[in-house]
C-alpha positions in Angstrom: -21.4 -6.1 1.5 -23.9 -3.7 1.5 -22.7 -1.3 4.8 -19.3 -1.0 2.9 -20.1 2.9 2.7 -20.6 3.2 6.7 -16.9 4.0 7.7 -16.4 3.6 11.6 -12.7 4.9 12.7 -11.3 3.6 15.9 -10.1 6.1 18.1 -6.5 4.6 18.0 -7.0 5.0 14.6 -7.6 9.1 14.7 -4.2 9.1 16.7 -2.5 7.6 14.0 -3.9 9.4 11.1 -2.9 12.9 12.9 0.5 12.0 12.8 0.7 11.0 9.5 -0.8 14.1 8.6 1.7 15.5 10.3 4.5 13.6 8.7 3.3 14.7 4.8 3.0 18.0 6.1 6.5 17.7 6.8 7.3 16.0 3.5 5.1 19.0 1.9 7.6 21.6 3.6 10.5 20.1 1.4 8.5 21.0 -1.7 9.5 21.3 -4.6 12.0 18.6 -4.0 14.3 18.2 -7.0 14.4 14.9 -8.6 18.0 14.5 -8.1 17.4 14.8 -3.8 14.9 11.6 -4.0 16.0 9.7 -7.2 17.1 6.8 -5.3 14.8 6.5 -2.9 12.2 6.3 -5.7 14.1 4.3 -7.4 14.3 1.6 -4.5 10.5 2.4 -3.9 9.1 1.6 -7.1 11.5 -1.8 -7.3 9.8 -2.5 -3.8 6.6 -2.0 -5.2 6.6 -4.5 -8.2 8.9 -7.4 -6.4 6.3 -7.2 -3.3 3.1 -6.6 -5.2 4.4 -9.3 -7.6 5.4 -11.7 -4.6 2.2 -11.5 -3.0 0.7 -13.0 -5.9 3.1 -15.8 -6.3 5.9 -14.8 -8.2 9.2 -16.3 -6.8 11.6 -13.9 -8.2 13.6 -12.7 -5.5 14.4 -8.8 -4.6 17.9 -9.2 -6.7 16.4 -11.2 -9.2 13.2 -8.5 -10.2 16.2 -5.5 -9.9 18.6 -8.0 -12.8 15.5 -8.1 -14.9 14.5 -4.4 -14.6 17.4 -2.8 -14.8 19.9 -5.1 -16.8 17.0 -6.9 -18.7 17.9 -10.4 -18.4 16.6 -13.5 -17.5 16.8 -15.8 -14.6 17.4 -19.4 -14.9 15.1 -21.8 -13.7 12.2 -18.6 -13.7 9.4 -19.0 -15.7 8.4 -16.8 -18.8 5.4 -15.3 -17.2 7.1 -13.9 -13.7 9.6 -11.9 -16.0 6.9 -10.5 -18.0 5.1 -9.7 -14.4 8.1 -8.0 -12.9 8.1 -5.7 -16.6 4.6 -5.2 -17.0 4.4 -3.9 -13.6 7.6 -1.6 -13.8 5.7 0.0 -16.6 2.4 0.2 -15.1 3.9 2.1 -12.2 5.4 4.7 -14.9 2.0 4.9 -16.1 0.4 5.6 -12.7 3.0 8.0 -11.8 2.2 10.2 -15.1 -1.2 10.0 -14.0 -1.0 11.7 -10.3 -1.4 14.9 -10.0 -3.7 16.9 -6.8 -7.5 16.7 -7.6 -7.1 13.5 -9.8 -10.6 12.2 -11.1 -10.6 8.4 -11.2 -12.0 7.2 -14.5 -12.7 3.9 -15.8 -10.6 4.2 -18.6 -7.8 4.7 -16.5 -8.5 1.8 -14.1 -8.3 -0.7 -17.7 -5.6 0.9 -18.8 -3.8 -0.4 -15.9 -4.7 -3.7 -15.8 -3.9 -3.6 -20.0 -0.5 -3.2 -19.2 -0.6 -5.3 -15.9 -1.7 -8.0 -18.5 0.3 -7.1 -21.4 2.7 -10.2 -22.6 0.9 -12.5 -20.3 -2.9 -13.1 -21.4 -4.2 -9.8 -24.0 -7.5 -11.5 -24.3 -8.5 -10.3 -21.0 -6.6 -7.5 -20.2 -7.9 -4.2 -20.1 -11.6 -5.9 -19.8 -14.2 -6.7 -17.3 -14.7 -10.4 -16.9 -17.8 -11.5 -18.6 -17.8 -14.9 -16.2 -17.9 -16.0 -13.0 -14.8 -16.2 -10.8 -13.8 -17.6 -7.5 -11.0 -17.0 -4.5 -9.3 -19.8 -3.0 -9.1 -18.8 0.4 -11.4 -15.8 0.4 -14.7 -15.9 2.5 -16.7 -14.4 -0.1 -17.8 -15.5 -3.7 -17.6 -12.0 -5.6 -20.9 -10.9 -7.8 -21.6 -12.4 -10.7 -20.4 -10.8 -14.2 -23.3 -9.2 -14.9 -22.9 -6.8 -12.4 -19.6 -5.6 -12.3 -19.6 -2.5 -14.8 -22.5 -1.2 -12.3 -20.8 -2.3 -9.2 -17.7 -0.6 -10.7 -19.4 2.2 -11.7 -20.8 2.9 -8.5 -17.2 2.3 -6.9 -15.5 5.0 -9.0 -18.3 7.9 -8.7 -18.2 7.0 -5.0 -14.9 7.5 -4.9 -15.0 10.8 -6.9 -17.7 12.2 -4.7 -18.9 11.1 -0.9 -15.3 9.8 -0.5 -13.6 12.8 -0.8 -14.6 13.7 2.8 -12.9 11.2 3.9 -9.4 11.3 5.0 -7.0 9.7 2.6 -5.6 6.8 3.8 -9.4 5.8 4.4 -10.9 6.5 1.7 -8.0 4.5 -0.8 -8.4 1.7 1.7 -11.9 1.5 1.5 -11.4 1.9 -2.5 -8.8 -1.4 -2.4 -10.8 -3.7 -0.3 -14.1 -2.8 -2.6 -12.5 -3.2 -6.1 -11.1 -6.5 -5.0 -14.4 -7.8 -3.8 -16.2 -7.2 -7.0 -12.9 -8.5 -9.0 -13.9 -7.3 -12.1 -10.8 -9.0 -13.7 -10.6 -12.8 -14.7 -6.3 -11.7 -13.2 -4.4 -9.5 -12.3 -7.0 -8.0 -9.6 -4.7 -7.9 -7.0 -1.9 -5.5 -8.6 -4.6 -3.2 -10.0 -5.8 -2.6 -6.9 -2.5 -1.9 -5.2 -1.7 0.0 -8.3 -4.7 2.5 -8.5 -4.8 2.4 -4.8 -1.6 3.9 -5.0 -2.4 6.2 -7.7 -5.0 7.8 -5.2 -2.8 7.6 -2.5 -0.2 9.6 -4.3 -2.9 12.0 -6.2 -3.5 12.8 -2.6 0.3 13.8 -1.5 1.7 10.6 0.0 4.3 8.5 -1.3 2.9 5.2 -2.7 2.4 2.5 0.5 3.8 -1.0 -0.2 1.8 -3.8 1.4 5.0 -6.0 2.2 5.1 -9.7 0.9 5.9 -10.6 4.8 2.4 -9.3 5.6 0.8 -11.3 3.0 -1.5 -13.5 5.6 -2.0 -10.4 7.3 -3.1 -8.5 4.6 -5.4 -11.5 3.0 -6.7 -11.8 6.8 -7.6 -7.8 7.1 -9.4 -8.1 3.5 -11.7 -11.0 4.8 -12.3 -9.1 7.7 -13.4 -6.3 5.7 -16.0 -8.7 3.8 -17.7 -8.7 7.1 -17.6 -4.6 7.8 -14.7 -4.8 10.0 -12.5 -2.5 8.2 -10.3 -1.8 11.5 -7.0 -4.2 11.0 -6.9 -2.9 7.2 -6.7 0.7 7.9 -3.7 -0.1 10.3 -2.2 -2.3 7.7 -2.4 0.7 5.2 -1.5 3.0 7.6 1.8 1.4 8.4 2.7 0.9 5.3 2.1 4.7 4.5 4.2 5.2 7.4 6.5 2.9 6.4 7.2 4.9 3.0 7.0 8.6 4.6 9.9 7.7 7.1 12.4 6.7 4.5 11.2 9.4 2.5 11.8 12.0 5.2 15.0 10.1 6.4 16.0 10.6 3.1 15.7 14.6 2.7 16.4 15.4 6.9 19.2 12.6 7.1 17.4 11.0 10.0 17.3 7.8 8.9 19.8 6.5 10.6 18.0 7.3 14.3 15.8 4.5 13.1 17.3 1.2 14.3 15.8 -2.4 15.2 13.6 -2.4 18.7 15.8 -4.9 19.6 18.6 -2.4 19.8 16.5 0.7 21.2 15.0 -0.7 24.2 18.8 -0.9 25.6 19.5 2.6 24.7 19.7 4.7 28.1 16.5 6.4 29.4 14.2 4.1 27.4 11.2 3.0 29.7 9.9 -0.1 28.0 11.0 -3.6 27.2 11.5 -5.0 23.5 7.6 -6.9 23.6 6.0 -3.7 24.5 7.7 -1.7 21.9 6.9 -4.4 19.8 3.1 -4.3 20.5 3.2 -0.3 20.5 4.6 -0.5 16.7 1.9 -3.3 15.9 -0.8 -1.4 16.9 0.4 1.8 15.4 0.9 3.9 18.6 4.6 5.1 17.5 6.6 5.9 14.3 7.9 3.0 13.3 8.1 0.8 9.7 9.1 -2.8 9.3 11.8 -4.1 6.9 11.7 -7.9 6.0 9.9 -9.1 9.6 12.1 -6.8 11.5 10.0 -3.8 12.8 12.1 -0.4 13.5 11.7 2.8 15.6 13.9 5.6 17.0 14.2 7.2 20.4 12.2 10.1 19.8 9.5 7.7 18.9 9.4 6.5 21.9 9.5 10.0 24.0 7.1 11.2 22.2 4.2 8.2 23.3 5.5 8.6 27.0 5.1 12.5 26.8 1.5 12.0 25.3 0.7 9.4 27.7 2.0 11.4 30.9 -0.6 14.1 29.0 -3.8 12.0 29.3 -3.6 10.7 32.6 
């Protein structure tokens, strides 16, 4: 892993990243936005966040089940001790992180442990909010990570990387590049996995977007892009972080312009009138991240204009 500094962007990729850009500049247009305008929607967000984040890992508490335990505090029959203490933990983490953004954020390590402290807290104190001082390894992964002696220098390294020569780099790179990094060092015994998304999310947001949920759907996928990063192929990663970026500024910006609701299943917009394509080459145009779309559950969504606008650029090139 020793090229994990030589970024390489896909030209499809460029395309995608200008309209994101495009997108927060929007969402930047609508600031200041006052908390009472988006309360909900970060509301819904931030449960997203820890029931995915938490799922991805194993928990089986269900959507309903981590809002019961957030908001009303109870417990779920038949649910073990340790997923309610996850679904908390990780609620208060994200409170944590969100005090902590603010434009120009300096990652520090103290930060980075304080997070997995509380992503920890309840569960296993002995370890959390420390480096591992063994060695680990990943069922599944294609990779053993470095041994413990070399973490706090491998995580050193990480951290004034990302202070410095990453800051050229556009934003959804750079955090991507951050996430797939910090999880192969694991410098954790647990809890890697929702520190990364965590402080990946922290940088994200530092850096004006709305935090990006990796969906628990997209769990193989995202395992699968992470792997392929291990060999330097950082390509189906930076799409799956795209979209999920996209994914959170569309309901963000449906939220504040009320167009939300032009966003509907591709299954329904391919047999709205004057639209060109069929439903598998929509399909394949949101996969790849040539249109606005997001995907809820397994079911991917797009509007109209979505769609206009690729055919208008398309008609452009040739």
């Amino acid at each position: 892993m020793e090229n994990w500094k030589d970024i390489q962007l896909e030209y499809d990729l460029l395309d995608f990243l200008k309209r994101l850009d495009a997108q927060k500049n929007q969402l930047d247009s609508y600031r200041p936005i006052p908390p009472t305008k988006i309360k909900s929607i970060k509301e819904s967000l931030d449960l997203e966040w820890t029931y995915n984040s938490n799922s991805i890992e194993g928990n089986t508490l269900s959507l309903m089940e981590t809002l019961v335990v957030v908001k009303d505090g109870l417990t779920i029959a038949g649910k073990s001790l340790r997923e309610h203490f996850e679904v908390i933990n990780h609620t208060e983490a994200i409170a944590f992180v969100e005090d902590l953004v603010q434009p120009n954020y300096k990652l520090y390590k103290r930060d980075i442990l304080e997070v997995h402290a509380l992503v920890l807290d309840k569960i296993d104190k002995e370890i959390a909010g420390i480096y591992r001082d063994g060695s680990v390894r990943i069922q599944g992964a294609n990779f053993v990570p470095p041994e413990a002696l070399l973490v706090r220098e491998l995580m050193d390294d990480l951290i004034d990387w990302y202070n410095t020569t990453a800051q050229k780099l556009h934003p959804i790179v750079r955090v991507s590049v951050f996430h797939h990094r910090f999880v192969w060092i694991h410098p954790f015994f647990d809890g890697n996995g929702r520190t990364a998304r965590l402080i990946f999310n922290l940088l994200l947001m530092s850096a004006g977007f709305p935090p990006a949920i990796i969906l628990k759907v997209d769990r193989k996928k995202y395992y699968a892009s992470l792997n392929a990063s291990n060999k330097g192929d950082y390509a189906k990663f930076f799409l799956l972080v795209a979209q999920a970026a996209e994914r959170s500024l569309s309901i963000y910006l449906g939220g504040l312009d009320n167009t939300l609701h032009s966003y509907k299943p591709i299954n329904d917009i391919v047999n709205e009138p004057d639209v060109p394509y069929g439903q598998e080459y929509v399909s394949l145009l949101a996969r790849r991240g040539k249109i606005e779309a997001y995907k809820e559950g397994r079911v991917w969504y797009t509007s109209k204009k979505a769609i206009d606008t690729y055919r208008k650029t398309r008609e452009r090139k040739r």
